[in-house]
PyMOL CGO cylinders between C-alpha atoms (Angstrom):
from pymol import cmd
from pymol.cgo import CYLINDER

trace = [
    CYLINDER, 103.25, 14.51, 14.89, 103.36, 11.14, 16.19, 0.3, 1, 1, 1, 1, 1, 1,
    CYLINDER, 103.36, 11.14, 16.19, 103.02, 9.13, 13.26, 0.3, 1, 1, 1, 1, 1, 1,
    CYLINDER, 103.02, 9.13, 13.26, 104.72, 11.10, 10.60, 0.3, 1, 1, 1, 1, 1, 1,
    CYLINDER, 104.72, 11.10, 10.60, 107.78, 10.19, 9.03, 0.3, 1, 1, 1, 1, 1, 1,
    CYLINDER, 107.78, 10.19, 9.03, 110.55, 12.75, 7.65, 0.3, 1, 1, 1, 1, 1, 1,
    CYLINDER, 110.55, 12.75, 7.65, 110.95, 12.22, 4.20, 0.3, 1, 1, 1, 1, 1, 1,
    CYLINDER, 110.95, 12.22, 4.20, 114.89, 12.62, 2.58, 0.3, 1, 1, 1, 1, 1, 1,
    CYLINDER, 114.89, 12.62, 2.58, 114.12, 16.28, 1.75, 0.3, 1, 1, 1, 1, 1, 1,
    CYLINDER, 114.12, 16.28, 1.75, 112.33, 17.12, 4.79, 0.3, 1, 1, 1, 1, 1, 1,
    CYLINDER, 112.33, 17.12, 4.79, 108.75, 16.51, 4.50, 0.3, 1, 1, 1, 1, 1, 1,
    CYLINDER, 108.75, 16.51, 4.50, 106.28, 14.69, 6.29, 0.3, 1, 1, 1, 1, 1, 1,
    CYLINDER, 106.28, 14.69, 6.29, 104.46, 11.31, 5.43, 0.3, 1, 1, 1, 1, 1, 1,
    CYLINDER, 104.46, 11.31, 5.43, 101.67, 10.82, 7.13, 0.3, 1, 1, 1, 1, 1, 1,
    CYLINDER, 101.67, 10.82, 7.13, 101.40, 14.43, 8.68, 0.3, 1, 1, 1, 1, 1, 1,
    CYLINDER, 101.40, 14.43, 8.68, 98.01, 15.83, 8.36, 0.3, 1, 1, 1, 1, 1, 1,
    CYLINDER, 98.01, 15.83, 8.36, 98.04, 19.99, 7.32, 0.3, 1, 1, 1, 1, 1, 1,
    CYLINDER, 98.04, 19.99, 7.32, 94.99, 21.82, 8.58, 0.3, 1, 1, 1, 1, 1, 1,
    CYLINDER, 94.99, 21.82, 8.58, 91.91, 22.55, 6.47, 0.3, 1, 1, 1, 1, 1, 1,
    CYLINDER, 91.91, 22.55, 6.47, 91.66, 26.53, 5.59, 0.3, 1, 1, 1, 1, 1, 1,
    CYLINDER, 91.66, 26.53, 5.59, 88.20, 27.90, 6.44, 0.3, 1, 1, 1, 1, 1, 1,
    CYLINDER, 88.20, 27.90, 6.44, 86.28, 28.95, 3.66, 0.3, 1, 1, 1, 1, 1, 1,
    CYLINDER, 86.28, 28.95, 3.66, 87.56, 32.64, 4.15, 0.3, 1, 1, 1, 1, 1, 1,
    CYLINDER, 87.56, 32.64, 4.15, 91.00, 32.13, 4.18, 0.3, 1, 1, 1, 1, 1, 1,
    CYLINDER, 91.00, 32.13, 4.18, 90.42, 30.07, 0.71, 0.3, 1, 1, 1, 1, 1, 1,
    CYLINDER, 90.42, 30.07, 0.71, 88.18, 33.04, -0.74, 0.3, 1, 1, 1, 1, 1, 1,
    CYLINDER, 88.18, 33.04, -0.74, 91.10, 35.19, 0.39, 0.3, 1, 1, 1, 1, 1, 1,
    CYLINDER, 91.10, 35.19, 0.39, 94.36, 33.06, -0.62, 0.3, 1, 1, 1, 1, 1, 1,
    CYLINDER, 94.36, 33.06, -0.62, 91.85, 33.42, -4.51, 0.3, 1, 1, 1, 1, 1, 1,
    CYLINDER, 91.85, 33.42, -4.51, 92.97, 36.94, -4.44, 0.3, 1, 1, 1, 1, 1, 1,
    CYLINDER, 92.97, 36.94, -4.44, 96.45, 36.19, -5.28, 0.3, 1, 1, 1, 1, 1, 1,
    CYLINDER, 96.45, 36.19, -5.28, 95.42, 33.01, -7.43, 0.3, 1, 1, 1, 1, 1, 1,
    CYLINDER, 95.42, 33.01, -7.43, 93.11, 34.87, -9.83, 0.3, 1, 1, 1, 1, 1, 1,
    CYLINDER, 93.11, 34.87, -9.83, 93.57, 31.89, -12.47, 0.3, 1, 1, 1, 1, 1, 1,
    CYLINDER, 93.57, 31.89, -12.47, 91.95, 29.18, -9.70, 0.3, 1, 1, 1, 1, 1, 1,
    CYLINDER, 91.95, 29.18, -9.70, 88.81, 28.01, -8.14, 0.3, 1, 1, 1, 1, 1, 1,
    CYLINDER, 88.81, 28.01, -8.14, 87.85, 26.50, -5.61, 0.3, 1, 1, 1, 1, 1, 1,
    CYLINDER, 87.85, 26.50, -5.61, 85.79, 23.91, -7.15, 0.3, 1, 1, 1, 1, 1, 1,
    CYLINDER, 85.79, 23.91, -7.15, 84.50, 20.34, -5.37, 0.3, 1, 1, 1, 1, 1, 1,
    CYLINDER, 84.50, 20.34, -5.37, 87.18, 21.03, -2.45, 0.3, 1, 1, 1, 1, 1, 1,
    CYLINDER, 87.18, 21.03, -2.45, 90.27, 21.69, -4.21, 0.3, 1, 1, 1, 1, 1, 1,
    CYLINDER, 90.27, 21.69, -4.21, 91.81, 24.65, -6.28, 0.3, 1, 1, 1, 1, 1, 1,
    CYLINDER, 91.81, 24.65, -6.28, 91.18, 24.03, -9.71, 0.3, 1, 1, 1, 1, 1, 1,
    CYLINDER, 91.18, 24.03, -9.71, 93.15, 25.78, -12.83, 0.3, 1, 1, 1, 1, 1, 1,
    CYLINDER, 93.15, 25.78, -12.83, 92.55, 25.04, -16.61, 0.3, 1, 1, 1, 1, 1, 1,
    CYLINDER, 92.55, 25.04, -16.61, 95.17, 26.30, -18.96, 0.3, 1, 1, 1, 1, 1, 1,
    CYLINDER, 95.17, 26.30, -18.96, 95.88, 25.95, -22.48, 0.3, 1, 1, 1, 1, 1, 1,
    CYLINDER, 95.88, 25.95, -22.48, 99.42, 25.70, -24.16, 0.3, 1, 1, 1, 1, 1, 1,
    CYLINDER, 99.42, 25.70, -24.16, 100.62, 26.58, -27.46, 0.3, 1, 1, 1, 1, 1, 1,
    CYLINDER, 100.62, 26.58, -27.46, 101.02, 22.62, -28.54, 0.3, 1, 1, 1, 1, 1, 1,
    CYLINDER, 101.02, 22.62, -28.54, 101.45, 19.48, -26.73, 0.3, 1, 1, 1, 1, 1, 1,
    CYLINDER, 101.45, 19.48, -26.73, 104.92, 19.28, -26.47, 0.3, 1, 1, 1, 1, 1, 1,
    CYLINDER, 104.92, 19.28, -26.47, 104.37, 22.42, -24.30, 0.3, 1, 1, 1, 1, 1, 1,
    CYLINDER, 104.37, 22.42, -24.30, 102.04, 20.75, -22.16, 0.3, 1, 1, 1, 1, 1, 1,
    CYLINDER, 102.04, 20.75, -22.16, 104.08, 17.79, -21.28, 0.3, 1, 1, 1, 1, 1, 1,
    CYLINDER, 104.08, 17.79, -21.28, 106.71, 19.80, -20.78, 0.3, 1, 1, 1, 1, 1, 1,
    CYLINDER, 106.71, 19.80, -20.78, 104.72, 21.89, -17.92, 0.3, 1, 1, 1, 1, 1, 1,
    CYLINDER, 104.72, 21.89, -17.92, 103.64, 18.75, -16.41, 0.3, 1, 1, 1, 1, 1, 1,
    CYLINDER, 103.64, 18.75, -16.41, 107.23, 17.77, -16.18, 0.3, 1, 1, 1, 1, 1, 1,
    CYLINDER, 107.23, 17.77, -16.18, 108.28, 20.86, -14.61, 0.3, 1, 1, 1, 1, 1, 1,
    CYLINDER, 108.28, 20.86, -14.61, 105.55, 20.74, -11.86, 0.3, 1, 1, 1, 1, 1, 1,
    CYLINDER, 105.55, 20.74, -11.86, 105.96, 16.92, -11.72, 0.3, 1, 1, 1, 1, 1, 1,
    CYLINDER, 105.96, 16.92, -11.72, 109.78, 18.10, -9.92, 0.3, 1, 1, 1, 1, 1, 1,
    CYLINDER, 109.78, 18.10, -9.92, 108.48, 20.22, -7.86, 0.3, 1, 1, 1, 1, 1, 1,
    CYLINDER, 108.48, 20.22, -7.86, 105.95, 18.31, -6.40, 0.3, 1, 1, 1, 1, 1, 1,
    CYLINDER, 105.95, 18.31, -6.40, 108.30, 15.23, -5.69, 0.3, 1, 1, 1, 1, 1, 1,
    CYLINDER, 108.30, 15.23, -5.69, 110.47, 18.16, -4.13, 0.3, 1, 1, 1, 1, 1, 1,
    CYLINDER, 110.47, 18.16, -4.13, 107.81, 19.38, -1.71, 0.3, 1, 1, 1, 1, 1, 1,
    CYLINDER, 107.81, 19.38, -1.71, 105.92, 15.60, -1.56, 0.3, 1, 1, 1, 1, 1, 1,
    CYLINDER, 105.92, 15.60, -1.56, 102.47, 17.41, -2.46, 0.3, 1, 1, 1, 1, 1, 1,
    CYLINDER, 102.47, 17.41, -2.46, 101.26, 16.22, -6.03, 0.3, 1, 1, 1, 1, 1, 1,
    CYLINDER, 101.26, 16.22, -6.03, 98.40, 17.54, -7.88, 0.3, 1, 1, 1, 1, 1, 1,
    CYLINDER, 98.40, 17.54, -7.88, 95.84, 15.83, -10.20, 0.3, 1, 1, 1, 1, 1, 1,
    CYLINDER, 95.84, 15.83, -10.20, 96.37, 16.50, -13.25, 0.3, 1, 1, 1, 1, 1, 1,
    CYLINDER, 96.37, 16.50, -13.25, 94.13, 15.89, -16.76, 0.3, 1, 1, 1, 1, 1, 1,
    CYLINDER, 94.13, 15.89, -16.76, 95.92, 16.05, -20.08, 0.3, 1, 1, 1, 1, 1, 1,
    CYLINDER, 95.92, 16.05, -20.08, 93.33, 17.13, -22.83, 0.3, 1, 1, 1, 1, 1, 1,
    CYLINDER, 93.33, 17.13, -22.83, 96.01, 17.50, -26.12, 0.3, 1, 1, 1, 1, 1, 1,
    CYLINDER, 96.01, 17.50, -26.12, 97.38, 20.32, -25.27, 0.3, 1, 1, 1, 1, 1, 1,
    CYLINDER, 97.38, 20.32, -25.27, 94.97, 21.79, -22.48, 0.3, 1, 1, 1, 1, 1, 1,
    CYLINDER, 94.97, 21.79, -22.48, 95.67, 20.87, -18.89, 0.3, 1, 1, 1, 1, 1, 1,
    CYLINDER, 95.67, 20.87, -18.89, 93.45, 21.05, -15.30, 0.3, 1, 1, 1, 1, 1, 1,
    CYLINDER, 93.45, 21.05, -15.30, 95.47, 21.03, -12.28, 0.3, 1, 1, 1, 1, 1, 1,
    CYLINDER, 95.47, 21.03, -12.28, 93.50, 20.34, -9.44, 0.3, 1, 1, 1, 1, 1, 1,
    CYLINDER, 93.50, 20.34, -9.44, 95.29, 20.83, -5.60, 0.3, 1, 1, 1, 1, 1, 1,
    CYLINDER, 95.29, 20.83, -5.60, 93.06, 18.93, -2.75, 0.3, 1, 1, 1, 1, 1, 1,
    CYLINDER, 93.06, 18.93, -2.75, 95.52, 18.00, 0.18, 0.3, 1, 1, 1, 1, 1, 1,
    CYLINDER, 95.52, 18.00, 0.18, 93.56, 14.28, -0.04, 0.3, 1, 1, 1, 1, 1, 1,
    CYLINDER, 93.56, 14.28, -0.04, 94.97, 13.15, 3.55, 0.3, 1, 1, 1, 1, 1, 1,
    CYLINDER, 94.97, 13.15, 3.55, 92.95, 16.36, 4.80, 0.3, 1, 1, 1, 1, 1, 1,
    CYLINDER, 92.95, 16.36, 4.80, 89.98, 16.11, 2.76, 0.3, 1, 1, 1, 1, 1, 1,
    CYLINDER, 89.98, 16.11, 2.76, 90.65, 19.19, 0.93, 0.3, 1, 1, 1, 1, 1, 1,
    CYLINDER, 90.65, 19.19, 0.93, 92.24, 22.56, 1.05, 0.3, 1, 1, 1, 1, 1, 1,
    CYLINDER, 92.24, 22.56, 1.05, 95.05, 23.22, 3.27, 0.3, 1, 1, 1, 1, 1, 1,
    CYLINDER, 95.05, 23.22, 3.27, 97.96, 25.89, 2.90, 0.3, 1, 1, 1, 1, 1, 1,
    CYLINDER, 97.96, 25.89, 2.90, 100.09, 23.28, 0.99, 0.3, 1, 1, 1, 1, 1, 1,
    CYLINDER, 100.09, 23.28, 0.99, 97.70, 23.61, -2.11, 0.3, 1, 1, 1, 1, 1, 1,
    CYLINDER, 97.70, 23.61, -2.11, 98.07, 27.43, -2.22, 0.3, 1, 1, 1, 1, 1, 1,
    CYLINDER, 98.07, 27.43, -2.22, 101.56, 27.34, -2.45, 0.3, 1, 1, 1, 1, 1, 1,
    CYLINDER, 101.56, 27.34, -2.45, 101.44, 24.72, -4.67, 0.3, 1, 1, 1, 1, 1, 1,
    CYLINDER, 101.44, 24.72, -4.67, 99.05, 26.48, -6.70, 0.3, 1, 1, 1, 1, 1, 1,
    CYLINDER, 99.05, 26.48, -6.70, 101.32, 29.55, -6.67, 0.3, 1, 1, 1, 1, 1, 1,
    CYLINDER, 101.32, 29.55, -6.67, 104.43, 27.37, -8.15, 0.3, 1, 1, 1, 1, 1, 1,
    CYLINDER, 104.43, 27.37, -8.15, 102.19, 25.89, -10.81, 0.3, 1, 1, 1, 1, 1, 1,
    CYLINDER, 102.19, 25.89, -10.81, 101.29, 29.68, -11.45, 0.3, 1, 1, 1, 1, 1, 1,
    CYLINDER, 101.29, 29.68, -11.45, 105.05, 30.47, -11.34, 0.3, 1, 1, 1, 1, 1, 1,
    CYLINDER, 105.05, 30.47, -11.34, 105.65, 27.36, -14.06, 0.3, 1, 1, 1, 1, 1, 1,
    CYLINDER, 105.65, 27.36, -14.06, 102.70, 28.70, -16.40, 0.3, 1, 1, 1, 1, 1, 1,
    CYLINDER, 102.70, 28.70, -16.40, 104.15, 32.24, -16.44, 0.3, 1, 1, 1, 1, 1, 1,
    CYLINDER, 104.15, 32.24, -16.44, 107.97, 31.24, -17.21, 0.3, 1, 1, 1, 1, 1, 1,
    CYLINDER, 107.97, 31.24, -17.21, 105.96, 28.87, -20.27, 0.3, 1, 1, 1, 1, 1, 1,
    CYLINDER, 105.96, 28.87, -20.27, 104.08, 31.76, -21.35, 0.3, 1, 1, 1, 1, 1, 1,
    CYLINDER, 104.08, 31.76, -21.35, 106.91, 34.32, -21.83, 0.3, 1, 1, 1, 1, 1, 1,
    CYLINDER, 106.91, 34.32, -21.83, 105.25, 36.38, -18.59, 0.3, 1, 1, 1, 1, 1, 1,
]
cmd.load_cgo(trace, "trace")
């Protein structure tokens, strides 16, 4: 890509990812039971045990998006949280918000106990 630029851990600034048909997001749900796809982007709503929790998730996904440069929107609501993955360069969802998606999942379940 012409006008990308490597970032210091390897990704890509400027790169655009490729949208995903509306199949292949219906079908990436399957393993994502927790999301939707809502307003182009997958959209989760959990609630924690306390606040504290919840900052503490956000922190924990807040890493790993600066590791992979692909950061979600999130809303804070006391101790209830949306994350919402829309690759916004693309205009919506691309395979870099399902694997995001499935991290956040990964965060929530080491949270939970699971």
């Amino acid at each position: 890509m012409a006008n990308a630029q490597l970032t210091p851990r390897g990704g890509t600034i400027g790169a655009m990812a490729e949208l995903l048909t509306d199949d292949q997001v219906t079908a990436a749900l399957t393993s994502l039971p927790s999301w939707q796809a809502q307003d182009a982007a997958l959209v989760r709503t959990v609630e924690l045990e306390s606040f504290a929790q919840a900052l503490q998730v956000v922190n924990r996904v807040a890493e790993i998006a600066e590791n992979d440069n692909h950061h979600p929107d999130i809303d804070i609501r006391w101790r209830t949280l949306t994350f919402r993955c829309r690759t916004h360069s693309s205009g919506g969802i691309t395979a870099l918000d399902v694997s995001l998606a499935e991290e956040i999942d990964g965060v929530l379940d080491v949270f939970r106990g699971r």
